[in-house]
C-alpha positions as CSV (number, residue, x, y, z in Angstrom):
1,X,0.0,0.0,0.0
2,X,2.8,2.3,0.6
3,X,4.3,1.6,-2.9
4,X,1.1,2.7,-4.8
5,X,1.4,5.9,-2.3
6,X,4.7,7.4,-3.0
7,X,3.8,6.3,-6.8
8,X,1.2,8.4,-6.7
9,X,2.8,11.3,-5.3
10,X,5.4,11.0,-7.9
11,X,3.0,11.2,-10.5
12,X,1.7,14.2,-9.2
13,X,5.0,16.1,-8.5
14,X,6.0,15.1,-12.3
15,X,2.7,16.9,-13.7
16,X,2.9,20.1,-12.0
17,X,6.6,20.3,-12.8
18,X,5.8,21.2,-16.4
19,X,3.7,24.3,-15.4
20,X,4.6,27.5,-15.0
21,X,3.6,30.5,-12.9
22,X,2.0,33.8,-14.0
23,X,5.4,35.4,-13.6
24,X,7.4,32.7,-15.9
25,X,4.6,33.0,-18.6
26,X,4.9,36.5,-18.7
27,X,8.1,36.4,-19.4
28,X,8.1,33.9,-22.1
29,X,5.3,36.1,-23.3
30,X,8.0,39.4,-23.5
31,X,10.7,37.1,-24.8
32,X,8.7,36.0,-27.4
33,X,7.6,39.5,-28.4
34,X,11.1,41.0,-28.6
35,X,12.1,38.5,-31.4
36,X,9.0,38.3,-33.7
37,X,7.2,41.4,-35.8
38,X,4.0,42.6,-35.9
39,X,2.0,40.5,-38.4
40,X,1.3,41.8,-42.1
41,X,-2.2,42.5,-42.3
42,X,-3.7,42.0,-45.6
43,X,-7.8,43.1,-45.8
44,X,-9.3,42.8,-49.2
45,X,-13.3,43.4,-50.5
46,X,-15.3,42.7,-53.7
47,X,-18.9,44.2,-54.8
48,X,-19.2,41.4,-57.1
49,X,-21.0,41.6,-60.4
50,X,-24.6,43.0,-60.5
51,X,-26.8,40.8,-62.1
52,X,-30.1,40.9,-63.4
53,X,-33.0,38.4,-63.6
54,X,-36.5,38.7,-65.4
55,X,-37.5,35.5,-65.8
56,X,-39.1,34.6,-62.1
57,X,-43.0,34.6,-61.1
58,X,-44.7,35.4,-58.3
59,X,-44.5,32.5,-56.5
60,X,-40.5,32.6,-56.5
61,X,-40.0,36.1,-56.0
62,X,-43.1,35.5,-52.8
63,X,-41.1,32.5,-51.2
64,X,-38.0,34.2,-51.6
65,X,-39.4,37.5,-49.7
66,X,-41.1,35.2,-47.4
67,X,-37.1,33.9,-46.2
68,X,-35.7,37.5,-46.0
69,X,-38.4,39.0,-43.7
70,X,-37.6,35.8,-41.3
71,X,-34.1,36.4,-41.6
72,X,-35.1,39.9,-40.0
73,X,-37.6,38.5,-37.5
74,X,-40.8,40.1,-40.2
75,X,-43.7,38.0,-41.0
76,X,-44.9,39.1,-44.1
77,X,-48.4,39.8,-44.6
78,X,-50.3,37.1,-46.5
79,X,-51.4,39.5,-49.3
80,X,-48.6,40.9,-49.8
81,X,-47.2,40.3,-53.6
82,X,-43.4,41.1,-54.3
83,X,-42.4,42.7,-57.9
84,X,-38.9,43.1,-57.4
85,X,-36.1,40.9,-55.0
86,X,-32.8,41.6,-54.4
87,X,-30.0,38.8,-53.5
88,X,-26.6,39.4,-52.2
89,X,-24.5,36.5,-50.3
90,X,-22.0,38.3,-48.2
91,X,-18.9,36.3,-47.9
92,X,-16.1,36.7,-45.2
93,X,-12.5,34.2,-45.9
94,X,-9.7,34.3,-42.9
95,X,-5.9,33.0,-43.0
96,X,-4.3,33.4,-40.3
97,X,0.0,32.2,-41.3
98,X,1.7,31.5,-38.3
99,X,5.1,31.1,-37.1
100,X,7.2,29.2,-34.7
101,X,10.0,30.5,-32.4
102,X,12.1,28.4,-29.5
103,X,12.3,30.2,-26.5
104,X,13.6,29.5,-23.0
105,X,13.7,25.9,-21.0
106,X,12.7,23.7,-23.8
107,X,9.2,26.2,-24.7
108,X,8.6,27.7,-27.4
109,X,5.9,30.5,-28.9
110,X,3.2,30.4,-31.7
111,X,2.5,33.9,-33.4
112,X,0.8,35.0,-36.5
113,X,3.3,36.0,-39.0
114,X,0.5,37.2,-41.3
115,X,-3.3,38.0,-41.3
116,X,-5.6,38.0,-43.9
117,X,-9.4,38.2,-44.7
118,X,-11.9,39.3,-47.8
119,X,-15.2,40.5,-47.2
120,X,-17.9,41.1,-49.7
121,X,-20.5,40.2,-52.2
122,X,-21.5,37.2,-54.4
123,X,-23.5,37.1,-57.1
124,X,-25.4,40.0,-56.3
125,X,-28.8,39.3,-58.4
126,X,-32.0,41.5,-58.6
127,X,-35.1,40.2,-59.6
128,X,-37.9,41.7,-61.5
129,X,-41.3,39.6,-61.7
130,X,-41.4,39.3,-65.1
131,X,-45.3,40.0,-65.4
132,X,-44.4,43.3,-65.1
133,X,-44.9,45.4,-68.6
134,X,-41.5,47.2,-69.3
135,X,-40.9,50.6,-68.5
136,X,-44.5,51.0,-67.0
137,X,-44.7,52.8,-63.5
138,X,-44.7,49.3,-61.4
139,X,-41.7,48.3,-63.7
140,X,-39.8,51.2,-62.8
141,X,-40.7,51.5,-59.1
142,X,-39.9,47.6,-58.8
143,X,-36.6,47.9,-60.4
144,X,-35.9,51.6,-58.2
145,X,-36.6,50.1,-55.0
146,X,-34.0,46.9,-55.8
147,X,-31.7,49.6,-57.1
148,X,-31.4,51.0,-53.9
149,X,-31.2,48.1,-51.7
150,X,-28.2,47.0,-53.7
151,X,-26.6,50.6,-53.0
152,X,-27.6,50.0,-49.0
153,X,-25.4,46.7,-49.3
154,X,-22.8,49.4,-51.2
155,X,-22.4,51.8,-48.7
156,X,-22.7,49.3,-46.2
157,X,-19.2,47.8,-47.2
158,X,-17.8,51.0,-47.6
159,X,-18.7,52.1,-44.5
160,X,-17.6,48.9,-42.4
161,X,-14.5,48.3,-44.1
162,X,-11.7,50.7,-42.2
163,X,-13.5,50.1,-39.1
164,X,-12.7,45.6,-40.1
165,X,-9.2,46.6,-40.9
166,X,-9.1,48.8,-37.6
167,X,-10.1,45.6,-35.6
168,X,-7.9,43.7,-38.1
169,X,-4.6,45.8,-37.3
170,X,-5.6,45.6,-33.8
171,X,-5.9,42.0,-33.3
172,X,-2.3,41.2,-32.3
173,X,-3.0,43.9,-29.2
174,X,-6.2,41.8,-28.6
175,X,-5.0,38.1,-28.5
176,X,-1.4,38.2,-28.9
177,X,0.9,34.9,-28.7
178,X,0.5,31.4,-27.5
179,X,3.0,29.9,-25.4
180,X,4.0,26.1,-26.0
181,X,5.2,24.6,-23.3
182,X,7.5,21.0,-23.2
183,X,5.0,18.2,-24.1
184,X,2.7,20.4,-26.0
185,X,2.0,19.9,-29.4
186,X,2.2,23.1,-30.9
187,X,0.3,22.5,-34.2
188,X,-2.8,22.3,-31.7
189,X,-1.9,25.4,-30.0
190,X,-1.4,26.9,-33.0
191,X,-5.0,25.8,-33.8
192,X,-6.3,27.7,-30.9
193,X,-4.6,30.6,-31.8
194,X,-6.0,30.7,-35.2
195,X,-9.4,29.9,-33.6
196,X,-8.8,33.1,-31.2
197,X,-8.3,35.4,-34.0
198,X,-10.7,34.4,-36.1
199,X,-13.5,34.6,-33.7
200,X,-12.4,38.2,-33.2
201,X,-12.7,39.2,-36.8
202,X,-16.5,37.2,-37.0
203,X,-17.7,38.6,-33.9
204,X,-17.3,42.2,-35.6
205,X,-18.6,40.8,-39.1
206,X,-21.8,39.4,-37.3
207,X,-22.4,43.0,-36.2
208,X,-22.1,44.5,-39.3
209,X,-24.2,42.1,-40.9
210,X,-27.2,42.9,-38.1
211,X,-26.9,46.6,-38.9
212,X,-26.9,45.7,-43.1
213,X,-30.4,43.9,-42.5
214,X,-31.9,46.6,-39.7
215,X,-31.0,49.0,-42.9
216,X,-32.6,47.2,-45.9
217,X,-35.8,46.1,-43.5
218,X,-36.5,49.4,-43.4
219,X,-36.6,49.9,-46.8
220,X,-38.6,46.6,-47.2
221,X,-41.6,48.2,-44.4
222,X,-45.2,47.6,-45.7
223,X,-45.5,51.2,-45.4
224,X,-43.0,52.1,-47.9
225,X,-44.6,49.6,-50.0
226,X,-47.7,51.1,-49.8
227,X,-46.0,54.5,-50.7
228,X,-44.3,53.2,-53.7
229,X,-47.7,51.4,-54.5
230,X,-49.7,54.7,-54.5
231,X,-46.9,56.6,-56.5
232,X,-47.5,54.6,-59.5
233,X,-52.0,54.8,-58.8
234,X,-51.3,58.3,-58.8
235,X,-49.2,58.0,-61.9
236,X,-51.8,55.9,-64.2
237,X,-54.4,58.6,-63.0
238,X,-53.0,61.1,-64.3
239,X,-52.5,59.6,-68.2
């Protein structure tokens, strides 16, 4: 019984040997930082090319509708016919490269070298219902009101995109290094690293995304429908 007692001791003592402090992490933290640079950062955007469709019917361009209002916690009134649609698939890639430096006592220190990430559109489509009579008021108003929600998702971008390369630049401040210590594997560290800085980047694209659909819900009210709606009664009246 006394064997399997010291044993077990021993076992313990061996485990916490391989940990250190606060204070020694620290300062592999700062010894790590004096020898490595700042990683590139390399941000990069797209519009895509606009697209237009006039081949789709109501009941496309209603069940399509249906999945944006949703998407922005709408219900769409049952009555409600859509004569225009427009589709944009936003698309954010990451790559984070990073490096590998020996420091003291056998550990060693994971850091990106460089960063990189694209945001922007895909296949940005609008739709027209293509019952519509060309160039008649409803035609016009449809293809006006798609117009402009492609100019929201525009500006949108333009707007977002220093403040994503701010948070991009500032990401080594945020997360930093990653310490490997003997016994690691530092290909799994590296993975949390990675995992670290891209949650960074997502959490502020998931914002930006929020305040894109707050933006084109507005524009897709019923009441502005039922503005643009009596625009064009208003219109045919007056022939």
């Amino acid at each position: 019984m006394r064997k399997v007692f010291f044993a077990l001791i021993f076992a313990f003592s061996s485990v916490n040997i391989g940990y250190a402090s606060d204070a020694d992490m620290k300062r592999y933290v700062e010894e790590c930082l004096s020898v490595i640079d700042r990683p590139q950062v390399e941000i990069t955007s797209s519009y895509g090319k606009l697209r237009y469709n006039y081949t789709k019917g109501k009941d496309f361009l209603r069940q399509e509708t249906e999945e944006k209002f949703k998407a922005s916690g709408l219900e769409m009134p049952e009555d409600f016919i859509p004569i225009g649609l427009t589709k944009v698939r936003d698309g954010f890639n990451f790559n984070l490269t990073v490096g590998q430096v020996e420091i003291s006592r056998g550990y060693e220190c994971v850091y990106p070298e460089k960063i990189e990430a694209h945001l922007g559109y895909y296949v940005p489509t609008i739709y027209v219902l293509k019952d519509l009579e060309k160039n008649s008021c409803m035609y016009e108003v449809a293809l006006r009101h798609e117009k402009t929600h492609m100019q929201i998702y525009i500006e949108a971008l333009d707007y977002f995109l220093p403040q994503f390369k701010d948070t991009a630049e500032r990401l080594f401040e945020m997360v930093g290094v990653k310490i490997v210590a003997p016994g690691q594997q530092a290909d799994v560290i590296a993975k949390e690293l990675n995992a670290e800085y891209l949650q960074k980047l997502q959490e502020k694209v998931e914002t930006w995304r929020k305040e894109v659909a707050v933006e084109q819900a507005k524009l897709d009210s019923i009441e502005n429908y039922i503005v643009e709606t009596k625009l064009c009664e208003k219109f045919d009246k007056g022939k």
